[in-house]
C-alpha positions in Angstrom: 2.6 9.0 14.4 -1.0 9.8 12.8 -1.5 12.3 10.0 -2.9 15.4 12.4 0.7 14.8 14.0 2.5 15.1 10.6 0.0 18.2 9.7 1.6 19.7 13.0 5.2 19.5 12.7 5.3 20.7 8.9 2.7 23.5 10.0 4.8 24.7 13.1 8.7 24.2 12.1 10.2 27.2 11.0 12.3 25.4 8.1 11.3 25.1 4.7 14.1 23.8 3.2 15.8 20.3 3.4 19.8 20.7 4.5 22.0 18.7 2.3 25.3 17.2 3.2 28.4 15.6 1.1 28.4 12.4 -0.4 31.6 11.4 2.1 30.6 11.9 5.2 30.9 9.6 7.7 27.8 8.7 9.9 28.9 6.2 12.6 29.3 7.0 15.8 33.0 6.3 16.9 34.4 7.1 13.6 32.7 10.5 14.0 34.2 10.9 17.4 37.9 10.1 15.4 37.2 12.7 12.8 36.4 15.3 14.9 39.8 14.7 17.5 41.8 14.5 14.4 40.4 17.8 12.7 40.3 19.9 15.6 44.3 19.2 16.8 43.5 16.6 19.7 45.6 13.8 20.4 43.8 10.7 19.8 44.1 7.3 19.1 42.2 4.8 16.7 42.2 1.0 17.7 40.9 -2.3 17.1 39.8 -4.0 19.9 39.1 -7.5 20.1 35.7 -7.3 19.5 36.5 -6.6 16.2 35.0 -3.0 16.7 36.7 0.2 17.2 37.4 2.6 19.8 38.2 6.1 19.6 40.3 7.3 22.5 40.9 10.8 23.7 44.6 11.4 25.0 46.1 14.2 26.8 48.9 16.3 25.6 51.4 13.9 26.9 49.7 11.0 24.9 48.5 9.1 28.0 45.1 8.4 27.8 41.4 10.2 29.2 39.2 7.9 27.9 37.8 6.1 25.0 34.1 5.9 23.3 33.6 2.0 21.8 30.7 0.6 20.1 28.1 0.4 21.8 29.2 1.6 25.0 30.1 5.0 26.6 32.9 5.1 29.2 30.9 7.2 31.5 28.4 4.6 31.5 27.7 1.4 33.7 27.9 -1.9 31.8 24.4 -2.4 34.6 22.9 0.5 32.8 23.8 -0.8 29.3 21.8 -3.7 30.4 19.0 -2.0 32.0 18.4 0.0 28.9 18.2 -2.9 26.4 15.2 -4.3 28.3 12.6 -2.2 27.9 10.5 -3.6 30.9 12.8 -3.3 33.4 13.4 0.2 32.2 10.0 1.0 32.8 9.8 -0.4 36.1 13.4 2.1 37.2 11.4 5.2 35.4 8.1 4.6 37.6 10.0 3.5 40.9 11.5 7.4 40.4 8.5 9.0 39.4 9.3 10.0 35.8 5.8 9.0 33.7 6.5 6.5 30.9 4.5 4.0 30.0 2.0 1.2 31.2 3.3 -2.6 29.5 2.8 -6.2 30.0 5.0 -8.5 28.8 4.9 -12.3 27.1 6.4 -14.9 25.8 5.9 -15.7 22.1 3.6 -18.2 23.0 1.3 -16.5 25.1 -0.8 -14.5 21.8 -3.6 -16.0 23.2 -3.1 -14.6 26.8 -1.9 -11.0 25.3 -4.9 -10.5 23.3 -7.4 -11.0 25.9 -4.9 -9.0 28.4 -4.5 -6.3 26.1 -8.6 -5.3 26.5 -7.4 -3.5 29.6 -5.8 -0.9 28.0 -8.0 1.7 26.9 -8.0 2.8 23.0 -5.2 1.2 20.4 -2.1 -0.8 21.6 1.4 -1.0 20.5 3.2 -4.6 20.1 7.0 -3.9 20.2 10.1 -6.8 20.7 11.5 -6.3 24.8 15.1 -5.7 23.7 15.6 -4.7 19.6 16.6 -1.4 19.1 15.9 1.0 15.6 12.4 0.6 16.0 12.8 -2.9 14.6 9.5 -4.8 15.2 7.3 -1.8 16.5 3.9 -1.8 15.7 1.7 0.9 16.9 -2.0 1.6 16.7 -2.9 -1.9 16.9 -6.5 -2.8 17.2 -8.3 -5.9 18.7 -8.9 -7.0 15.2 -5.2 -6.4 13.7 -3.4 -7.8 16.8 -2.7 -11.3 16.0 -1.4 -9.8 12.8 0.8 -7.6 14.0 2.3 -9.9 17.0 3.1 -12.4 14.2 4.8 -10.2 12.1 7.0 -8.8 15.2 7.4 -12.3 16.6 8.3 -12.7 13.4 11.5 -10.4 13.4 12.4 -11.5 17.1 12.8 -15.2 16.1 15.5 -13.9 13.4 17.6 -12.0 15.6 20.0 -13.0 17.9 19.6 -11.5 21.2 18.4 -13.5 24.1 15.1 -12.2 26.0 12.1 -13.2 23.2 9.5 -11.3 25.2 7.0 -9.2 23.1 5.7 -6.2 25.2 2.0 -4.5 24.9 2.2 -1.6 25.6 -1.1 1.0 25.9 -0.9 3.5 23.2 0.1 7.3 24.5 -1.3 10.0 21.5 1.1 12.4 20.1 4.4 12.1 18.3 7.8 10.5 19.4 11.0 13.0 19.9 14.4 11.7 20.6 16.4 13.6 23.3 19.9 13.2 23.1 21.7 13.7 26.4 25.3 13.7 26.8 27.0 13.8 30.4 24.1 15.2 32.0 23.4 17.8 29.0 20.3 17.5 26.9 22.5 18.1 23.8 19.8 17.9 20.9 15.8 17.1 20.6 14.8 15.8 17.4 11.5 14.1 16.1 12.1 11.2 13.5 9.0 11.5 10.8 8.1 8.4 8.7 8.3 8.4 5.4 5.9 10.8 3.9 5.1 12.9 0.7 3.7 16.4 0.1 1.3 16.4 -2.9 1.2 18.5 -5.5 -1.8 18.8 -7.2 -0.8 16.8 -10.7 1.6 13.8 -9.5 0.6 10.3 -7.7 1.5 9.5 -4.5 3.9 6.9 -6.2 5.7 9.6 -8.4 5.8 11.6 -5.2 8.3 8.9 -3.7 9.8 8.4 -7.4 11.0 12.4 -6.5 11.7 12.1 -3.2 14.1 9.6 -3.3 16.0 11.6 -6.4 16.2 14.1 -4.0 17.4 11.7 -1.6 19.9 10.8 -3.5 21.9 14.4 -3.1 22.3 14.3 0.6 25.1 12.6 1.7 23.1 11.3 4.6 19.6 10.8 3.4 20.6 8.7 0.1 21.1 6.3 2.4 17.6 5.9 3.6 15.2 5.6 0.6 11.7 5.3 1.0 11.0 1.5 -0.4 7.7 1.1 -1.7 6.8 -2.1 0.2 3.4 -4.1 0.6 3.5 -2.9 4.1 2.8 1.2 3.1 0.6 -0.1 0.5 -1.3 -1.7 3.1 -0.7 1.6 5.4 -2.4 4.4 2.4 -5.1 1.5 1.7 -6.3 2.3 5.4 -5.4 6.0 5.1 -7.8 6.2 2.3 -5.1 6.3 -0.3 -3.2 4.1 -3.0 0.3 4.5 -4.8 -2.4 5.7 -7.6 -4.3 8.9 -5.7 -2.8 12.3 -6.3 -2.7 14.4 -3.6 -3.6 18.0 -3.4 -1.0 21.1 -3.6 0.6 20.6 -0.5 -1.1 18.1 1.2 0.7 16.1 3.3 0.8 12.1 3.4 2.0 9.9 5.5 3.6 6.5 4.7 3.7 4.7 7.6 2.9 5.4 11.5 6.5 4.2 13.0 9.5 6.8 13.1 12.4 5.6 11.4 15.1 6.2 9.1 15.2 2.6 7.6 12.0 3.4 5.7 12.7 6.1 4.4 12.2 8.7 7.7 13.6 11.9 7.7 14.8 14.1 11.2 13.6 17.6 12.1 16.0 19.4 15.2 13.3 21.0 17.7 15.9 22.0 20.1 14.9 25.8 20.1 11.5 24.6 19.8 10.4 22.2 22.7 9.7 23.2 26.2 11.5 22.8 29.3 9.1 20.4 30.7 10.6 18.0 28.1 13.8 18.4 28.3 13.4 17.9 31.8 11.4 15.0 32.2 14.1 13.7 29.5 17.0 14.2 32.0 14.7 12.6 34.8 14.4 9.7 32.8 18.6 9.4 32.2 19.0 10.0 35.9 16.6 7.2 37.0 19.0 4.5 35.5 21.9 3.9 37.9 25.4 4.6 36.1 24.3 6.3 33.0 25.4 9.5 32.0 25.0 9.6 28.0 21.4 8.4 26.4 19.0 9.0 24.2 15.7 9.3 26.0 12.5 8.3 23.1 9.8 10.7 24.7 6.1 10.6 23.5 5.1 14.3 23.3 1.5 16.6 22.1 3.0 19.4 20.9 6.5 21.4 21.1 4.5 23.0 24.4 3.4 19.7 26.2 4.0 20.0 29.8 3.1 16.1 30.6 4.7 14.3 27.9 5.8 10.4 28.6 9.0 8.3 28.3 8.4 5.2 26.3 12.5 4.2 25.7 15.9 4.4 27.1 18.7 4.2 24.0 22.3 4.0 25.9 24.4 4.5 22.9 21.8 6.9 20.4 23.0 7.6 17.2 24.3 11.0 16.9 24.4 11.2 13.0 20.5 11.9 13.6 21.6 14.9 15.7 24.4 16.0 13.3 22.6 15.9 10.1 18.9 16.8 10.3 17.1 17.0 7.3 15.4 20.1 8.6 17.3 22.2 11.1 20.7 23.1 12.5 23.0 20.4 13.6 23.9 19.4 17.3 27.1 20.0 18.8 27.1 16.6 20.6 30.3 15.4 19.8 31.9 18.9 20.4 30.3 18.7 23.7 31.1 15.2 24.8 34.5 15.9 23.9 34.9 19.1 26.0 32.9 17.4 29.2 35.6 14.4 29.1 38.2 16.7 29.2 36.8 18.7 31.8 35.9 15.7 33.5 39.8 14.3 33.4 41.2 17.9 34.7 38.6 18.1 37.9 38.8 14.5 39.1 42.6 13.9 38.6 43.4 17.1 39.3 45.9 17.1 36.5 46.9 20.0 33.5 46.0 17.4 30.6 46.9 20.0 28.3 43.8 21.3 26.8 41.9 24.8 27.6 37.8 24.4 27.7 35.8 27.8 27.2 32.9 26.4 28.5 34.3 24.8 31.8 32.1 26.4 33.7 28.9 25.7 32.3 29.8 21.6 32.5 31.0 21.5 35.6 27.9 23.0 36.6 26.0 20.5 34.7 27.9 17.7 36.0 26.9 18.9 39.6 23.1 19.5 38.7 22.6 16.1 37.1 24.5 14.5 39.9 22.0 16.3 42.4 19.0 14.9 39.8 20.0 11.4 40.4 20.7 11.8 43.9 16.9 12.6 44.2 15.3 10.5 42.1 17.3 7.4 44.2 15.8 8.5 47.0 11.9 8.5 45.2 12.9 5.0 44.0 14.2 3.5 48.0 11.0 5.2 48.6 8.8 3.2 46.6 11.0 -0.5 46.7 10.1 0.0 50.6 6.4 -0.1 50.2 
């Protein structure tokens, strides 16, 4: 994200002030699925599995069971498309193959810097340097330059060494303008849309950009869901204001807005803003496209690269096939998602129609996701057939 994006969203959202939630609430996702079965009069059932993770499982009436949601996986979706989704190249080679736009990436070993530098010429503008298969934006750089790009591929080779997944492929990707929204799609449903702003500060005429974060993270401190995402006033945003023109020293002016750091995260102090009501239906569908394209995946959260809340060409850049729906559930600005309400309802629905059984439970909203179902089963049928297409030439 760049500062003109940041200008944007605080000068076009319609909320003004910051929700706050209890100190106790819980933001993972199975346990959240749990809580809401057990406070809404399902029958459900909390277990251990051998993984040593948990699984929350929906049961019908009689006790027997629908189906169960387990970290990290969705029962609706393929362990193929699990796998898909984790590497970000192949991804991108399913979204173009189907004709949904994403983005243009090469992608290296950790010995190749040499070879991805000169490469990386080819793309026109700024870069981004990113790990193949980490997920929580761990190890993304973006708006790298020719001169920074050693740096930066160190730094997220770096980060891939430590962790412990297999694949250490660094991708270069070119750099699409605009900022990143998050759509969260449940059983063929684009639940919630959300954009993810780095850690920022709005000036106020007297106080230094370092008091400003002092504040912030006070107030951070009264959200239930925030406090757990300070901004941490690291060498890297020092490094980030020195190139913005700024220092932990400057004060700002009366509501000027300054930005931290260009990558979109919570773990450095982000904070989330719901555009739901906001965004327009070229992004919700090009989101849905994207979800459809993978084979066997029904739940996601698409990472779409969009303009403005009225971009009609925005881009797919990632595939998440278990997104965190605490970021839909408690927003900083905005109303909360009713994704787990939703998923909850579709399983049930989805139980009744194909084992044509009375599990108990009466859905309002049958209807509307069973026609959902149908429609998103209708969008992947097409985009199979634009991706035979393309394999055959």
């Amino acid at each position: 994200m760049k500062s003109s994006d940041l200008e944007y969203l605080f000068n076009n959202i319609p909320y003004t002030e910051r929700n706050m939630y209890p100190q106790d609430i819980e933001i993972e996702n199975v346990a959240m699925y749990k809580d809401y079965m057990k406070n809404n009069g399902f029958h459900y059932e909390y277990e251990r599995l051998g993984t040593g993770f948990m699984s929350a499982n929906l049961l019908r009436q009689d006790n027997s069971k629908i189906a169960g949601v387990k970290n990290p996986y969705y029962p609706t979706n393929s362990r193929l498309s699990f796998s898909i989704a984790r590497n970000k190249f192949e991804t991108e080679k399913y979204l173009k193959a189907a004709g949904v736009p994403t983005t243009n990436s090469k992608k290296y070993t950790l010995d190749q810097l040499a070879t991805a530098k000169r490469e990386a010429a080819s793309f026109a503008g700024d870069i981004v340097i990113k790990p193949l298969n980490l997920a929580l934006s761990k190890g993304v750089y973006s708006n790298v330059t020719a001169d920074t790009f050693e740096h930066y591929w160190k730094l997220c080779s770096n980060i891939i060494k430590k962790s412990k997944r297999k694949g250490k492929h660094i991708l270069v990707q070119e750099y699409i303008e605009g900022f990143e929204a998050r759509v969260t799609i449940l059983e063929g449903k684009a639940v919630s849309v959300m954009t993810r702003l780095p850690g920022n500060v709005t000036g106020d005429g007297q106080s230094t950009i370092e008091e400003l974060i002092d504040e912030k993270n006070e107030q951070k401190k009264q959200c239930g869901f925030m406090s757990k995402y300070p901004i941490k006033k690291t060498k890297v945003i020092e490094s980030f204001l020195e190139k913005s023109g700024y220092s932990y020293d400057s004060v700002p002016a009366k509501n000027e807005h300054v930005l931290l750091l260009s990558v979109s995260n919570l773990v450095n102090g982000g904070e989330i803003v719901d555009i739901s009501d906001l965004v327009s239906e070229e992004i919700k569908e090009t989101a849905l496209d994207a979800l459809a394209a993978l084979p066997g995946m029904n739940c996601g959260g698409i990472d779409i690269m969009i303009k403005g809340f009225d971009d009609t060409t925005p881009k797919i850049i990632e595939v998440n096939a278990f997104p965190l729906l605490s970021l839909t559930k408690y927003p900083t600005y905005g109303k909360p998602s009713k994704a787990i309400e939703y998923f909850i309802d579709a399983t049930i629905v989805r139980d009744q129609y194909l084992n044509n059984t009375d599990n108990g439970y009466e859905i309002v909203n049958k209807e509307e996701i069973l026609s959902n179902y149908f429609n998103f089963f209708e969008r992947k049928q097409r985009l199979a057939v634009n991706q035979f297409m393309e394999n055959r030439k």
